[in-house]
N, CA, C and O atoms as a MOPAC input file, in Angstrom:
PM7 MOZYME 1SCF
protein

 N     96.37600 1    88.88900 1   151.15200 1
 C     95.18800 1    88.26900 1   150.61400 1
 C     95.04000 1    86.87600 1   151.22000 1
 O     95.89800 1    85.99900 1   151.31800 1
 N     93.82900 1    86.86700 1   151.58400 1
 C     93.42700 1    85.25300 1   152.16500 1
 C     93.36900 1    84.45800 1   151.21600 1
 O     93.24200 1    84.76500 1   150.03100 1
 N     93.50500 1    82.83900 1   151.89700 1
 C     93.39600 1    82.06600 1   150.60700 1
 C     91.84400 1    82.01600 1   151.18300 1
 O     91.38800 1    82.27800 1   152.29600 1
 N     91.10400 1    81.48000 1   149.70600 1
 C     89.46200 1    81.19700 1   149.67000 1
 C     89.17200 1    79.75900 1   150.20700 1
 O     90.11800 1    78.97500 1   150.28300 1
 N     88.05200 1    79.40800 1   150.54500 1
 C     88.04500 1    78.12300 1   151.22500 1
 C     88.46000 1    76.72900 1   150.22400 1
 O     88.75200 1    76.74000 1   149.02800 1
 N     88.39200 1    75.79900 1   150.96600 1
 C     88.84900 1    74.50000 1   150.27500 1
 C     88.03000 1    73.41700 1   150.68400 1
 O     87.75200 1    72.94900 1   151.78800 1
 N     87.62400 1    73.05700 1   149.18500 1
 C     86.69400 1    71.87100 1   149.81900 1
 C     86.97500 1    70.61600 1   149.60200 1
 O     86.13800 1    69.79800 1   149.98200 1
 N     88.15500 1    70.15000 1   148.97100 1
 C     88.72700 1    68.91800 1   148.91900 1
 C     89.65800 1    68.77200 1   150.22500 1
 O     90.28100 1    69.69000 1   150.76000 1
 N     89.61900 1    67.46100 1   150.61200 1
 C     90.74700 1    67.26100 1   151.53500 1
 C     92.19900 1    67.78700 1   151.67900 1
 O     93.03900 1    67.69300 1   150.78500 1
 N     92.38000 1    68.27400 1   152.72600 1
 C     93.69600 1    68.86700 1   152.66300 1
 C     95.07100 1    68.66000 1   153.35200 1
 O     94.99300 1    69.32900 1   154.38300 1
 N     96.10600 1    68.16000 1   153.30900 1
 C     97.04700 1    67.36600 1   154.33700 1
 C     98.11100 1    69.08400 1   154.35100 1
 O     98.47000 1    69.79600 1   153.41300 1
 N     98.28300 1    69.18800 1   155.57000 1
 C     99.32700 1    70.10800 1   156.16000 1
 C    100.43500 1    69.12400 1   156.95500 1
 O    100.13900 1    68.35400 1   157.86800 1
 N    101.51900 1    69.28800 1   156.50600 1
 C    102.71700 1    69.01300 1   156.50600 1
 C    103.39800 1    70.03200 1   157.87600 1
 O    103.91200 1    71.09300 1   157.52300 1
 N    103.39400 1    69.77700 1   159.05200 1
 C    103.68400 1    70.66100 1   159.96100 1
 C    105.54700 1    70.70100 1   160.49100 1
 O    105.96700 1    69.59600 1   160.83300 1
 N    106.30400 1    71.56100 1   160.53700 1
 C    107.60100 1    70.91600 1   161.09600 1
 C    107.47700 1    71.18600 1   162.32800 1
 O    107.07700 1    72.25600 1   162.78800 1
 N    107.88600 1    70.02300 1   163.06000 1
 C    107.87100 1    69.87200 1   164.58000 1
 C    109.17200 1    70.85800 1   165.57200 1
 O    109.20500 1    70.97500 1   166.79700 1
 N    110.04700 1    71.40000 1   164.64900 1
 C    110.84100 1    71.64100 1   165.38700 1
 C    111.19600 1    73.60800 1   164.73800 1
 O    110.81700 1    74.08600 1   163.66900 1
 N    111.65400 1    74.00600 1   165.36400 1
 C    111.81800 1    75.49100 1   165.25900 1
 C    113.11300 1    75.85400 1   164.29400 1
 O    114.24200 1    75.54400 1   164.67500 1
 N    112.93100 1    76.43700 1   163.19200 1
 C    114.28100 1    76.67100 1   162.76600 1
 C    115.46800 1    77.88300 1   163.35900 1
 O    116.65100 1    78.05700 1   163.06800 1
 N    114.46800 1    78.65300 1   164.38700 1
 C    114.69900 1    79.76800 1   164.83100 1
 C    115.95600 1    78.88500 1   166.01100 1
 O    116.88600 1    79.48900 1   166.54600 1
 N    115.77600 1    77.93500 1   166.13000 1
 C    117.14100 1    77.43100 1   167.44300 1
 C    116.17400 1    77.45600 1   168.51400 1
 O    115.19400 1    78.20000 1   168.54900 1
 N    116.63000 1    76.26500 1   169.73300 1
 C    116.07500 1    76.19000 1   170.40000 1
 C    116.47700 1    77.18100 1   171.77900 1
 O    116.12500 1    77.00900 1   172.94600 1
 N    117.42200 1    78.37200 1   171.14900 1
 C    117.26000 1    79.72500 1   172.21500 1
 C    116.23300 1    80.31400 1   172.21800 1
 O    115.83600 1    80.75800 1   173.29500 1
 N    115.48500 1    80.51100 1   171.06500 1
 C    114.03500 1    81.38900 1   170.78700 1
 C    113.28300 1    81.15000 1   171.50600 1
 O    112.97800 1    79.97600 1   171.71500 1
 N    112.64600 1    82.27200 1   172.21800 1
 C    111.53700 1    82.07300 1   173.27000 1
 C    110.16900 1    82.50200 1   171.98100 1
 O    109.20400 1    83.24400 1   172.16600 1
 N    110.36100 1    82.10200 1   171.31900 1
 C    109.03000 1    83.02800 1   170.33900 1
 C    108.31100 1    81.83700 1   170.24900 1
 O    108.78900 1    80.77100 1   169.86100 1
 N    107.12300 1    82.02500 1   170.61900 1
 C    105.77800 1    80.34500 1   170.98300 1
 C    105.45800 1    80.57300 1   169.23300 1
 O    105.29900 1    79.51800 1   168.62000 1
 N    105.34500 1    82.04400 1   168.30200 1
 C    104.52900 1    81.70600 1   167.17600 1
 C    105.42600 1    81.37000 1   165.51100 1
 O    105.11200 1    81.65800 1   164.35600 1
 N    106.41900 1    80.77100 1   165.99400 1
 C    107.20400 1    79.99800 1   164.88500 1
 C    106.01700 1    79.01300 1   164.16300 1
 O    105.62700 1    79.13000 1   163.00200 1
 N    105.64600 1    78.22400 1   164.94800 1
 C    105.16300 1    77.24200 1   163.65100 1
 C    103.91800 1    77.58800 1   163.20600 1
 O    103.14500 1    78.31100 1   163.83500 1
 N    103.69200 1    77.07100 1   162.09300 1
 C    103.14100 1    77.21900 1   160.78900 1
 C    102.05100 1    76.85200 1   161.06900 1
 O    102.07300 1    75.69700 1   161.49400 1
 N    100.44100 1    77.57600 1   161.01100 1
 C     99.08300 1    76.45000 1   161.10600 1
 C     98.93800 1    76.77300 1   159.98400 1
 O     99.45900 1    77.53900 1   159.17400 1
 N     97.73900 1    75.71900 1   160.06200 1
 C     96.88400 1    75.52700 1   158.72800 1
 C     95.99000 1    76.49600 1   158.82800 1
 O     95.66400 1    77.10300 1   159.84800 1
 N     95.46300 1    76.67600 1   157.36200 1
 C     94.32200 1    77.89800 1   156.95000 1
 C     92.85700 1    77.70500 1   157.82500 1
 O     92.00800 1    78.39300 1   158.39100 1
 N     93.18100 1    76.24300 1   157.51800 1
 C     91.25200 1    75.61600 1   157.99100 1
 C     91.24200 1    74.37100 1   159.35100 1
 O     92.14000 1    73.52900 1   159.38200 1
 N     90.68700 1    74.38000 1   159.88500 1
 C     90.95300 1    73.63300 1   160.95000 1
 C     90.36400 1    72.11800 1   160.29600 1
 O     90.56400 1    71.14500 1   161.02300 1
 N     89.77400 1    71.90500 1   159.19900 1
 C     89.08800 1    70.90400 1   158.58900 1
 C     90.73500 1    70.06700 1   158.25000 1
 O     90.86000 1    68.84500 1   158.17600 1
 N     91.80900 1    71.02100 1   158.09100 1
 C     92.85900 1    70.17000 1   157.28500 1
 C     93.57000 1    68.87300 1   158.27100 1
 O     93.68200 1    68.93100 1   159.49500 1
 N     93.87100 1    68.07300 1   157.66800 1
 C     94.81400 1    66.91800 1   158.40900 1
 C     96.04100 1    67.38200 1   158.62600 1
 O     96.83800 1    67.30000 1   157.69100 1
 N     96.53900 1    68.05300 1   160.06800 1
 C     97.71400 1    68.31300 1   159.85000 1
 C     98.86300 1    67.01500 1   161.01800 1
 O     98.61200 1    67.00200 1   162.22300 1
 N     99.89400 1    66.16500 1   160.51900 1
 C    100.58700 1    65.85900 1   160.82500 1
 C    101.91100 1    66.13000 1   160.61800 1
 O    102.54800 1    66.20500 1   159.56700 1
 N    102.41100 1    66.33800 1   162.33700 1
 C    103.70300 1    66.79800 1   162.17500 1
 C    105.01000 1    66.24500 1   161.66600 1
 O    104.99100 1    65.08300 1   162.07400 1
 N    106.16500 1    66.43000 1   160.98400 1
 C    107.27700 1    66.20100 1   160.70700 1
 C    108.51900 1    66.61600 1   161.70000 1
 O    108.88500 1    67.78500 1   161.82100 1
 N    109.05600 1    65.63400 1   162.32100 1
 C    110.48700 1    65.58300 1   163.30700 1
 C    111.29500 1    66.46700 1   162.09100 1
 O    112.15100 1    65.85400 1   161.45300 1
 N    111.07800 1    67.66200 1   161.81400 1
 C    112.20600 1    68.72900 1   160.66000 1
 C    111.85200 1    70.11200 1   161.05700 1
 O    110.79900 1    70.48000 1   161.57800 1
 N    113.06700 1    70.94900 1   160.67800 1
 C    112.40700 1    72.23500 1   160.66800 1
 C    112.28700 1    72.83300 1   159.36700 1
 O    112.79200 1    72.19300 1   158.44500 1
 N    111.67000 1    74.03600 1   159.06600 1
 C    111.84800 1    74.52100 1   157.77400 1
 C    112.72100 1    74.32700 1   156.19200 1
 O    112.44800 1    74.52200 1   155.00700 1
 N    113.91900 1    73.82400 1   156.99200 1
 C    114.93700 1    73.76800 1   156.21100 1
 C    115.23900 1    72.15100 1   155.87500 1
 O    115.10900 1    71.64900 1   154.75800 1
 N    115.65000 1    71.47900 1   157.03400 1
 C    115.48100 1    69.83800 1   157.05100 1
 C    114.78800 1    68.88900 1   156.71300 1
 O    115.23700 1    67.74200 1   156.69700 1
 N    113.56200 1    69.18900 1   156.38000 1
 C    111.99200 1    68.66800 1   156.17700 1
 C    112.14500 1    68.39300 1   154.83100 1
 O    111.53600 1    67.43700 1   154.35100 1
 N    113.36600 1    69.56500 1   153.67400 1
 C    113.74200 1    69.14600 1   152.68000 1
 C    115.02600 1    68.50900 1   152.37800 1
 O    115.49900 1    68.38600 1   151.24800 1
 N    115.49000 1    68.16200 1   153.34600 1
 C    116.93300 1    67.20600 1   153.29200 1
 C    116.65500 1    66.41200 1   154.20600 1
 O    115.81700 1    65.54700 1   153.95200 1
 N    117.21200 1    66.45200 1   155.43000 1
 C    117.20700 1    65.33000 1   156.14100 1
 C    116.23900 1    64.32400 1   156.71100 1
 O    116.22600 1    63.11900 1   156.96300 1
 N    115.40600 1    65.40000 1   156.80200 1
 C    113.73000 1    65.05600 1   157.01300 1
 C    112.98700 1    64.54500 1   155.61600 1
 O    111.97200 1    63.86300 1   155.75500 1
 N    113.33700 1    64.77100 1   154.61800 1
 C    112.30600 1    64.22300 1   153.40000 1
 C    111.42200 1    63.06900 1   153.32200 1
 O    110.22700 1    63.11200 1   153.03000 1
 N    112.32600 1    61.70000 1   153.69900 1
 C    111.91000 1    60.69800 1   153.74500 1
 C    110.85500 1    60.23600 1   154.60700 1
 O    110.05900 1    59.35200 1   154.28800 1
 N    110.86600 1    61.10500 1   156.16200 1
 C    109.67200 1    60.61700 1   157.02900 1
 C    108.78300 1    61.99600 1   156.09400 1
 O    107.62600 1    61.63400 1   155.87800 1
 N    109.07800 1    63.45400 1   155.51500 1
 C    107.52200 1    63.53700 1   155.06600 1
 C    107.30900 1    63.22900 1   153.75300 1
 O    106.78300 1    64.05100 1   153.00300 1
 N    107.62100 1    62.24200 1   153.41300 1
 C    107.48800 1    61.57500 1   152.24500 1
 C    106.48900 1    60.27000 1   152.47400 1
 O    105.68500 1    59.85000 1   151.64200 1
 N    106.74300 1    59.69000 1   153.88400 1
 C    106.23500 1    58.45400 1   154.21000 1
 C    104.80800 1    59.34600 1   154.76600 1
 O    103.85900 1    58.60500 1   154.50700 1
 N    104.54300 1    59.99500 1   155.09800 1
 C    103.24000 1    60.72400 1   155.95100 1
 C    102.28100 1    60.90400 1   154.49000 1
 O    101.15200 1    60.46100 1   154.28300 1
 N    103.07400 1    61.63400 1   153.66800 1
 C    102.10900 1    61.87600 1   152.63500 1
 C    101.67900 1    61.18900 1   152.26300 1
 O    100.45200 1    61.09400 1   152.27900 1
 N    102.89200 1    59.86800 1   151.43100 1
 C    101.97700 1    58.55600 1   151.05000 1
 C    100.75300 1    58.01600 1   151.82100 1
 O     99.58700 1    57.90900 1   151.44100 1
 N    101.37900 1    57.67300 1   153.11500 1
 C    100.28200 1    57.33200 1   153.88500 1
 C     98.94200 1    57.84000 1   154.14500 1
 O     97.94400 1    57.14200 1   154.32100 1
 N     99.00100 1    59.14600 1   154.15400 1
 C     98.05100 1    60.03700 1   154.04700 1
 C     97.14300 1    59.97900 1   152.48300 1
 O     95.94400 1    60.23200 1   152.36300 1
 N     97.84700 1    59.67900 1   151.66400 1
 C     97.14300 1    59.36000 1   150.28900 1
 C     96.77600 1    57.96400 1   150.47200 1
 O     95.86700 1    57.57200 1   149.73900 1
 N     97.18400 1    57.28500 1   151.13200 1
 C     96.66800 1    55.35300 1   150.61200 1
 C     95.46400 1    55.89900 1   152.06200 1
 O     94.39500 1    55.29100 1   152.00600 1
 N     95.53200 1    56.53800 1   152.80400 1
 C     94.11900 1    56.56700 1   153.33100 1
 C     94.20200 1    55.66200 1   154.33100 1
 O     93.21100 1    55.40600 1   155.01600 1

């Protein structure tokens, strides 16, 4: 099921790096957004890191992304 459209602003949180290892030849690891309208900036994390080691830079994107 698709998601339905969105009409409030939307921030996508992208991870910059592959959790698959950088042996994977697979180009369609990362994640897009639904709508091309969304703000997506990437995070130096992968899937997994983005919630540990990475938190803090996407912690700083979001804020930033909220103070506008």
């Amino acid at each position: 099921m698709a998601p339905g459209p969105v009409v409030t602003p939307t921030l996508f949180v992208q991870c910059a790096r592959s959790f698959l290892g950088s042996s994977s030849d697979r180009a369609d690891w990362q994640a897009q957004p639904w709508d091309a309208t969304h703000s997506v900036v990437p995070v130096q994390a992968d899937h997994f890191t983005i919630l540990e080691d990475g938190s803090a830079d996407a912690a700083d994107v979001i804020e930033g992304w909220l103070a506008g």
